[in-house]
C-alpha positions in Angstrom: 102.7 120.9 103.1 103.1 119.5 99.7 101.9 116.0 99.0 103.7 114.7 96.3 102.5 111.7 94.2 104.1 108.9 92.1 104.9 109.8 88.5 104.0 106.5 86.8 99.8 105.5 86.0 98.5 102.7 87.2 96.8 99.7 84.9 94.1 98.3 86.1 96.1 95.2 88.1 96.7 98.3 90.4 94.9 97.7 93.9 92.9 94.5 93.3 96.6 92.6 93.8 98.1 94.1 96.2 96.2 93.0 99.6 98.5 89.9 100.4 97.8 86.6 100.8 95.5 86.8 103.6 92.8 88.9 101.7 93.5 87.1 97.9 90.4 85.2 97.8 87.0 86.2 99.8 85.7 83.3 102.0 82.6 81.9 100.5 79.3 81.3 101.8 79.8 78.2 103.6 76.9 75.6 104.2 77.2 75.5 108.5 75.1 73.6 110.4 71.9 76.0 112.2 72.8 76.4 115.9 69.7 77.5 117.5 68.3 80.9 117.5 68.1 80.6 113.3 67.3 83.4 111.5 63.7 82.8 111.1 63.5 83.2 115.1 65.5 85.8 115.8 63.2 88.3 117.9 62.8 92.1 115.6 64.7 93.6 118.5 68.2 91.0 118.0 67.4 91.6 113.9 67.9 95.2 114.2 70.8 94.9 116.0 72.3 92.6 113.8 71.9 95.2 110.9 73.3 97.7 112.4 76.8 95.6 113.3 76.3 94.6 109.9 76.4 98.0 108.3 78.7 99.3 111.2 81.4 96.4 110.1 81.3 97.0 106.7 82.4 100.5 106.8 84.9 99.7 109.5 83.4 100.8 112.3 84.6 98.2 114.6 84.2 99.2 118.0 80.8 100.6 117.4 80.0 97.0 115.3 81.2 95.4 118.4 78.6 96.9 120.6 76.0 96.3 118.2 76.7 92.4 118.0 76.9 92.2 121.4 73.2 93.9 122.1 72.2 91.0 119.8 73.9 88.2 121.5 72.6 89.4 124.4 69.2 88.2 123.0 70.2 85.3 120.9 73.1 83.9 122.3 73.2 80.6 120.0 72.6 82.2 116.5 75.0 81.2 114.0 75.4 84.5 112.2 75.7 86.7 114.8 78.4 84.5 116.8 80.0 84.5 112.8 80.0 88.3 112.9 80.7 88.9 116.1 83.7 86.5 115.6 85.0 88.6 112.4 84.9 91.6 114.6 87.3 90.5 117.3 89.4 89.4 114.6 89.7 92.8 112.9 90.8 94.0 116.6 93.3 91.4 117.1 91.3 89.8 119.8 92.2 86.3 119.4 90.6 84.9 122.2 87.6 86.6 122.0 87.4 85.4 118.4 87.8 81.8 119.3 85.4 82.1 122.4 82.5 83.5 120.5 83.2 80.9 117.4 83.8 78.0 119.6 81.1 75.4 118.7 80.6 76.6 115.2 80.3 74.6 112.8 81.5 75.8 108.5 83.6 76.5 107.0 83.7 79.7 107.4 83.5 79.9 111.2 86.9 76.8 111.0 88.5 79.6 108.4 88.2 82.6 110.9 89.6 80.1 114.0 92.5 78.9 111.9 93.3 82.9 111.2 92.9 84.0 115.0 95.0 80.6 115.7 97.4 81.3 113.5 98.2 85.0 114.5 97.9 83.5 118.5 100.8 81.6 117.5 99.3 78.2 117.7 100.3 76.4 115.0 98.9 73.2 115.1 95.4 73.6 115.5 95.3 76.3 113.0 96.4 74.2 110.7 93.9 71.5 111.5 91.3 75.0 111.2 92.5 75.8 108.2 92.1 72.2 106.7 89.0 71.9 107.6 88.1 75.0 106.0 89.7 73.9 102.4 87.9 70.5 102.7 84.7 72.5 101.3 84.7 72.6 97.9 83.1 76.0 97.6 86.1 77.7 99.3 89.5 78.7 97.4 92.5 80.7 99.2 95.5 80.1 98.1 97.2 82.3 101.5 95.1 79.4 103.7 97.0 76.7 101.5 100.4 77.9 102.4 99.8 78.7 105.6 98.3 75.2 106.8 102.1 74.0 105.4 103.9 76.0 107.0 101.9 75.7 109.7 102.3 71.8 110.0 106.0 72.2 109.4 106.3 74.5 112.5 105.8 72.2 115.0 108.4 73.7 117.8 108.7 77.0 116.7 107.8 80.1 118.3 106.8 82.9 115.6 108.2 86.3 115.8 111.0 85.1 118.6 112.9 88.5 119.3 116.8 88.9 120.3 120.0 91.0 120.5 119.6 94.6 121.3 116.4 95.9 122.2 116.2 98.8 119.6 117.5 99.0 115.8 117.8 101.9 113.5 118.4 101.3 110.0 118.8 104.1 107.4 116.2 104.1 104.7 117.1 104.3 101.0 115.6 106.4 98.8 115.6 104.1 95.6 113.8 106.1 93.0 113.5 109.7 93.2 110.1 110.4 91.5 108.3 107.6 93.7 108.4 107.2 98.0 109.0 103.5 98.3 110.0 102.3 101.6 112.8 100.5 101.4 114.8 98.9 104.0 118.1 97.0 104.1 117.9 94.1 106.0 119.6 90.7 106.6 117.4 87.1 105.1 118.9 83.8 107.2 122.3 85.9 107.3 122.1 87.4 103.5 122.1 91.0 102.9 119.0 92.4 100.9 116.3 95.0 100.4 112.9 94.6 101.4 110.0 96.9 101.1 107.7 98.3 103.6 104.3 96.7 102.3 100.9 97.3 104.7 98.8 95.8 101.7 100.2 92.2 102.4 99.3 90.1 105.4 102.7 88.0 106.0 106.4 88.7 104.8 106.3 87.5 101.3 110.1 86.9 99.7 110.8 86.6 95.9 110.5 83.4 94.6 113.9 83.5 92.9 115.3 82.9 96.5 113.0 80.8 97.6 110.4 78.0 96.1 108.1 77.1 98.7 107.2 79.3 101.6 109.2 78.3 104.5 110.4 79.3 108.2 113.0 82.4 107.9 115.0 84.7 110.2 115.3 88.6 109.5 118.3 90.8 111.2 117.9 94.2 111.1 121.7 96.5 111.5 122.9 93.3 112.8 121.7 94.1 116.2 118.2 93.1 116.6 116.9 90.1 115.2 113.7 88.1 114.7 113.4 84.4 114.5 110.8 81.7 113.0 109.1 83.9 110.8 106.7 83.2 108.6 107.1 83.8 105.1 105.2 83.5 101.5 106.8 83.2 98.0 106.0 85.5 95.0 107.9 86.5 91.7 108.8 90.1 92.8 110.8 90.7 89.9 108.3 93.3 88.6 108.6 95.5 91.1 112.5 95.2 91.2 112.3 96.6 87.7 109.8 99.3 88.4 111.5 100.4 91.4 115.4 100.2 89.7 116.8 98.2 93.0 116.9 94.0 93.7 113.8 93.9 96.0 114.0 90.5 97.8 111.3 90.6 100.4 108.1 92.2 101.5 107.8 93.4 105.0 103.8 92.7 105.7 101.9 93.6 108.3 102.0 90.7 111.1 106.0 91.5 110.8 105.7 95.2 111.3 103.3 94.6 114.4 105.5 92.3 115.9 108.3 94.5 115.7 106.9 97.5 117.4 108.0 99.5 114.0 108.5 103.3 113.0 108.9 104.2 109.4 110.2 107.7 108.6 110.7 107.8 105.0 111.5 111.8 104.7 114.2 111.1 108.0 115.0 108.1 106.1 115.4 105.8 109.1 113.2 103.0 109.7 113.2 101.7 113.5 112.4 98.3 115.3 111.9 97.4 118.9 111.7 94.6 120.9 109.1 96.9 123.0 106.0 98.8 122.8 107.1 102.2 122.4 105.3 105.2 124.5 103.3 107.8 122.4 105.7 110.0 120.9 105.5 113.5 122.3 103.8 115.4 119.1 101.7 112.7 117.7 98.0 112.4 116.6 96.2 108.7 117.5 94.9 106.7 114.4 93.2 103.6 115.6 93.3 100.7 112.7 91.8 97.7 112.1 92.9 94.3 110.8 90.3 92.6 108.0 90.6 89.3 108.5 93.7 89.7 110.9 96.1 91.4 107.9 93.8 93.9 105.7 94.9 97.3 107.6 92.0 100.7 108.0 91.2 103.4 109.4 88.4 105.4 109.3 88.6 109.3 107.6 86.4 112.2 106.5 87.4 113.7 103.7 84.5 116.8 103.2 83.6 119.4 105.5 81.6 117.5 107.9 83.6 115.5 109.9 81.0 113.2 111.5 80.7 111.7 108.2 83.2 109.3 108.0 84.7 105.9 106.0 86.7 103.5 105.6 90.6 103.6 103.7 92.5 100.9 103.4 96.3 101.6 104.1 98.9 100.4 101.3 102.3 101.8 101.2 103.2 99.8 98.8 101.5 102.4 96.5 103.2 105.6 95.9 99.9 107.6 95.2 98.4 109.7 97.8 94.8 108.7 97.6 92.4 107.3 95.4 88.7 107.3 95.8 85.5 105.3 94.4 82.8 107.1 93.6 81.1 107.2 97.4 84.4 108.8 98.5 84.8 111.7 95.8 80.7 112.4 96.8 81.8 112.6 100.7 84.7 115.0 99.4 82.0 117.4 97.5 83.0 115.6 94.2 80.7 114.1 91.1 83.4 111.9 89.4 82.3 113.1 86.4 83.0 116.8 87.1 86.7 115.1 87.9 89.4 115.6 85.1 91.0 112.7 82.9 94.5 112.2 83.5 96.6 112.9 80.7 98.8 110.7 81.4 96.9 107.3 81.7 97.8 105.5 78.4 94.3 103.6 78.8 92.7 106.8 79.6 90.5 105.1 82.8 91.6 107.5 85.0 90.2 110.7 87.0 91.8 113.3 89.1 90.7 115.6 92.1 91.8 117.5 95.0 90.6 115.8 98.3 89.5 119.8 100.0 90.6 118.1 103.6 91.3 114.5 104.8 91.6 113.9 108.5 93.9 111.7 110.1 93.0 111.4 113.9 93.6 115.0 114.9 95.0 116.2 111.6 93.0 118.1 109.3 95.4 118.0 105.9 94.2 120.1 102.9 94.0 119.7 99.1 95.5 116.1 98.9 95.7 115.0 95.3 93.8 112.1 94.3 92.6 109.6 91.5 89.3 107.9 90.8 88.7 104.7 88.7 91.2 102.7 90.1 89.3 99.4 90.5 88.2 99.1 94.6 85.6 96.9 93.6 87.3 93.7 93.5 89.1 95.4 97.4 85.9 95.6 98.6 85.1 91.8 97.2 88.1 90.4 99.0 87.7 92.5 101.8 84.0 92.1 102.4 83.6 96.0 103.4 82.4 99.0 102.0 85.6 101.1 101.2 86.3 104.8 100.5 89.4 104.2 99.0 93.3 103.4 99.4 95.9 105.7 101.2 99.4 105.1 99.6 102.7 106.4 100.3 102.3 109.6 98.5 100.6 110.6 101.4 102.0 108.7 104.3 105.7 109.9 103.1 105.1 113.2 104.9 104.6 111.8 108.5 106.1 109.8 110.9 104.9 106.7 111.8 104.7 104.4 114.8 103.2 101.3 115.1 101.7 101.0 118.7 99.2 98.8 121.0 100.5 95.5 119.5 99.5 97.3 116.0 96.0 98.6 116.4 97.0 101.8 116.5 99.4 104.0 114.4 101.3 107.4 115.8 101.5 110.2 113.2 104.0 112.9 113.6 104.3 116.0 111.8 107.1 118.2 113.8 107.9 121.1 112.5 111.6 120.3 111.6 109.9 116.9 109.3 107.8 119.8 107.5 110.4 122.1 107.1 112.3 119.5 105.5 110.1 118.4 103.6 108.7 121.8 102.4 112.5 122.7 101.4 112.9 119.8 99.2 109.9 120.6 96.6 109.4 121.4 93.3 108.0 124.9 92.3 104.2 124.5 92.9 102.0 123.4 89.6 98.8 125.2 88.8 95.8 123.5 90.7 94.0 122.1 87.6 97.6 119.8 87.3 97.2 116.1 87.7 98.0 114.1 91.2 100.4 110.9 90.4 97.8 107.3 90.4 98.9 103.9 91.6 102.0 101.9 89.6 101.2 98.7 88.2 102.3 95.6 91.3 102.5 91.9 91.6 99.8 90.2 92.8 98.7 89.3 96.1 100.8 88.1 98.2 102.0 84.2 98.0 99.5 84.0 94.7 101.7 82.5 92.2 101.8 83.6 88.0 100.7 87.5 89.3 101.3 89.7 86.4 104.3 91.9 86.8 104.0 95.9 86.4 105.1 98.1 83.7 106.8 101.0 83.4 104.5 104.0 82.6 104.7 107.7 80.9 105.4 110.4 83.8 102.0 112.3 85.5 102.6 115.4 86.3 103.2 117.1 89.4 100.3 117.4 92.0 98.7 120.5 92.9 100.2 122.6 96.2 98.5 122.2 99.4 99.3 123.6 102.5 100.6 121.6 106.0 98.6 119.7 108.1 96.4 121.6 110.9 96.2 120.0 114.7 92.8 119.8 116.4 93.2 118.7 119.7 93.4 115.2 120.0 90.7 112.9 121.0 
């Protein structure tokens, strides 16, 4: 298989604004009152657990941060950080009672911010509002996605978020808008208004463009005018960048808690994009890829990306960026890679960029070899907002060859490569470039999500084509 990339390079706006409102601005250390079982005596034993879920959380590693917080719990019951962590944890796994049990009693800011997220994705509206009040009454805390989000909230009194009706399945046919980019774009109906929206897993809530709407407000979406989804939450943001970039009227974002909700597929090479009113079973020739949610809309999944598979990180999962991968400098070293044996790319006008071949990334039981890739996009400021340790960013450059399900209420994703998707695919190429060639980097976006005055992208000199790499290999399944 061939991964293609985008042919535009990124500025440096690229990835720190494109996480969506819910990840725009990292919660600040808040001043909580000291439960008992501080940190000065917590027992050696409880401490070392506590580091490990520590570590263990901040590359992603959720389950195995779950059992670690837990073994300190176990000993200190009433510490205030650990009940914190713990409560972050269940959170990223869409546990929203579990978050609200271990938090209950808590007292912060920071501990009222995660209640009024877990709140607000359980569908109660009120009191995460009140959560999410609280939590912007310290003067030490800014987030701009909490702001609109406690209106809304308060304004929803009565509603049911995410109400499905009409048929149980939908398939709409996916238009491929520019030709030297895979952006998923989907036609869909806004309160009864045909539009195009784009398929965006770096953003937390639907976000619509700003031009259409002023203040975020209460919407309904119909998709082929069969299956429909009412009281649904949605942000504003001036999306007229990425109109321009892309060459088509883009009205709406499609984020994350939308795509969850609606049990969704997204097959941009058999351009059909599907939504259910149901969980849908495993397909029949699909690997598992478990995800987590960073503060209930940041979406990873763990990878290796060298020989040794045991040594694994966390990616952050953006189609809203048409590059295959890009790396920091930890990634690149766990692909075999010293960045500064990596190649400039020609084609970056503020010449910031570097370009590799990823020698094998693994997607749950797919081993996919020499996937093009950039380093110096700037992950920092991810990693800021996101409070982990990241490898890097999947985009759609990547994602565009597979099928993909959303399953388990959206903690895990089903990814298909039959061989008639391939063989599709494969026929559609371009000749293959010589392997020293550059891999496409990010596009320049808006910013994050609801976050109004974000900067809009601009239109950059072509890359050129990636390097060949072969199809993905199956080992069996876990």
């Amino acid at each position: 298989m061939r991964i293609h990339s985008n042919r535009t390079a990124p500025t440096s706006r690229s990835l720190t604004v494109r996480l969506g409102g819910l990840l725009a601005a990292t919660l600040l250390t808040a001043s909580c009152s000291t439960l008992p079982g501080a940190e000065s005596a917590r027992p050696p034993t409880a401490e070392k657990w506590l580091a490990r879920a520590r570590h263990e959380f901040q590359s992603a590693d959720v389950d195995n941060a779950r059992d670690a917080v837990a073994k300190a719990l176990a000993i200190v019951p009433s510490d205030t950080e650990a009940r914190l962590l713990a409560g972050r944890i269940a959170l990223a796994r869409l546990d929203y009672a579990e978050a609200l049990r271990l938090l209950k009693g808590v007292s912060g800011s920071e501990a009222a911010g995660l209640r009024g997220r877990a709140l607000w994705y359980k569908g109660d509206l009120d009191a995460a509002a009140d959560e999410l009040e609280a939590m912007l009454d310290d003067p030490d805390v800014v987030d701009d996605w909490a702001k609109s989000i406690a209106k809304l909230a308060r304004r929803g009194a009565g509603r049911a978020p995410f109400t499905l009706s009409g048929a149980l399945l939908a398939a709409i046919e996916m238009p491929h808008v520019n030709p030297a980019a895979p952006f998923f774009v989907v036609p869909v109906e806004i309160d009864g208004e045909s539009a195009l929206a784009m398929v965006s897993t770096g953003t937390g809530e639907v976000v619509l463009d700003s031009s259409t709407r002023k203040e975020p407000s209460w919407i309904s979406l119909r998709f082929d005018r069969k299956l429909e989804i009412n009281d649904v939450p949605a942000l504003t943001q001036d999306l007229s960048g990425i109109s321009k970039q892309m060459g088509a009227p883009i009205k709406a974002l499609l984020g994350v808690n939308l795509l969850r909700h609606l049990n969704a597929t997204i097959d941009y090479g058999g351009r059909q994009f599907v939504v259910r009113s149901f969980s849908p079973p495993a397909p029949p020739d699909a690997t598992r890829v478990d995800v987590a949610f960073i503060k209930g809309g940041g979406m990873v999944l763990r990878s290796s990306l060298g020989p040794d598979k045991s040594v694994q990180g966390p990616l952050l999962v953006d189609t809203s960026m048409t590059f295959p991968i890009a790396l920091d400098k930890e990634g690149w070293k766990k692909a075999g890679f010293e960045v500064d044996a990596l190649k400039p790319v020609p084609e970056d006008p503020e010449q910031r960029l570097k370009q590799g071949v990823v020698p094998m990334l693994r997607l749950g039981a797919l081993e996919i070899p020499k996937v093009p890739g950039v380093y110096g996009a700037p992950l920092n400021a991810v990693e800021k907002q996101l409070q982990l340790d990241l490898d890097g960013v999947i985009g759609a450059g990547l994602l565009a060859y597979f099928r993909i399900t959303f399953g388990d209420g959206g903690r895990l994703m089903w990814l298909e490569d039959d061989t008639a998707v391939n063989k599709l695919l494969r026929g559609s190429e371009p000749a293959p470039a010589d392997e020293g060639q550059a891999p496409a980097a990010p596009p320049d976006h808006p910013g994050p999500a609801g976050e109004a005055g974000s900067p809009a992208p601009k239109a950059q000199p072509p890359a050129a084509p990636p390097p060949p790499a072969a199809a993905p290999r199956r080992t069996p399944d876990r």
